[in-house]
N, C-alpha and C positions, 0 to 999 in steps of 0.2 A: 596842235600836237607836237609842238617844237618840244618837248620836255619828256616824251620818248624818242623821238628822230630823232637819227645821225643825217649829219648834214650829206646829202647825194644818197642818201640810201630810204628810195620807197616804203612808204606808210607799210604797203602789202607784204616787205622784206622784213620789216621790223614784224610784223603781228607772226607772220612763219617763224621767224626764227624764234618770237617767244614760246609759243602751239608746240616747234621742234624740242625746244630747251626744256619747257616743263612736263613734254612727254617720256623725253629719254630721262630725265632725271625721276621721276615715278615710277618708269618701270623698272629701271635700274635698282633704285629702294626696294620694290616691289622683292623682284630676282634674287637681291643682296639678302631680305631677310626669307625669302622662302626658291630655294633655286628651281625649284618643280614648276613652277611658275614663269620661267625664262621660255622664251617661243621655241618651238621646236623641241624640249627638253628629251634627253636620252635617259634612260634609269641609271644609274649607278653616274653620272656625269657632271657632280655635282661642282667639282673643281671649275670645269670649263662653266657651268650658267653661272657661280660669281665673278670668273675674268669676264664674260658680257655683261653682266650686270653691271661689272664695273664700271665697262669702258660705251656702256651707255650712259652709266649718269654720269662720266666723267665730259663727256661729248656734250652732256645735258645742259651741266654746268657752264661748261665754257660758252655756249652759246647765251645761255643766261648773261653770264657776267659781262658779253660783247651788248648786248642788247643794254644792261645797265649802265656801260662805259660809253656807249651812244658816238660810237666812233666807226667809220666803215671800215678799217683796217681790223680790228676785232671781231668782226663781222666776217671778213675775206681768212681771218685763222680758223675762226670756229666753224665756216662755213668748210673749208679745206678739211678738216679732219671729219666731219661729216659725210661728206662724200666720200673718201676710205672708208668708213664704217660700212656703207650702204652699199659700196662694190667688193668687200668680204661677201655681204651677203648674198651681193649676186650671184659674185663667184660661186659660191657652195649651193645655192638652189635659186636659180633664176626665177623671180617671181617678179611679175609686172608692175603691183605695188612699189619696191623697193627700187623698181628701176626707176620708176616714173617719178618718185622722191627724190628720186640722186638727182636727173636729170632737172629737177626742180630748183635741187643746192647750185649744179653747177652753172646754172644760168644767175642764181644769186650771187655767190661766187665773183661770177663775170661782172656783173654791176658792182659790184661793191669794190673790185680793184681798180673798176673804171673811175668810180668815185673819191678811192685814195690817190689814183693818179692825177686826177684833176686839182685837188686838194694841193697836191706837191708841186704840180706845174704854178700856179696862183703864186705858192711862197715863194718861188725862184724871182 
């Protein structure tokens, strides 16, 4: 599986972060082309379900491109803005789902700069 792996970053980190990346960037699409369709939707709110729409497939993508880059530092960016996503959403309506997600990212997160750190220690 070396030809998805980043070197220190778990087979189980790569398949999440793919599952995360092709999720938020679908629904993101999704939202982008019909906003009634963004979670929670309010009627008349249509402005605000394309800035989440966006800034789902925007989250989407970058995890994507970290996962194609095959680098745990990419990994540790994409992984970082993820988590702000996911604690907006706590913030505004605590749901266990989304907690148990973050809490998810940030243990990835944690590995994966543990893995750029080791990486840097090496080249020194």
């Amino acid at each position: 599986m070396h030809f998805v792996k980043a070197e220190g970053v778990p087979l189980a980190i790569t398949i999440f972060a793919a599952l995360m990346g092709l999720g938020g960037t679908v629904i993101g699409i999704g939202a982008l082309l019909d906003p009634e369709s963004a979670i929670n939707f309010v009627s008349g709110a249509d402005d605000l379900a394309t800035s989440w729409a966006g800034r789902n497939m925007g989250l989407g993508i970058a995890m994507l491109v970290a996962v194609a880059m095959r680098h745990a530092a990419g990994y540790a960016a994409a992984f970082s803005g993820a988590i702000f996503r996911e604690l907006s959403d706590v913030m505004v309506e605590f749901n266990v789902a989304f907690f148990v997600i973050m809490l998810i990212e940030i243990v990835c997160l944690a590995i994966c700069v543990r893995a750029v750190m080791a990486m840097r220690t090496r080249e020194l």
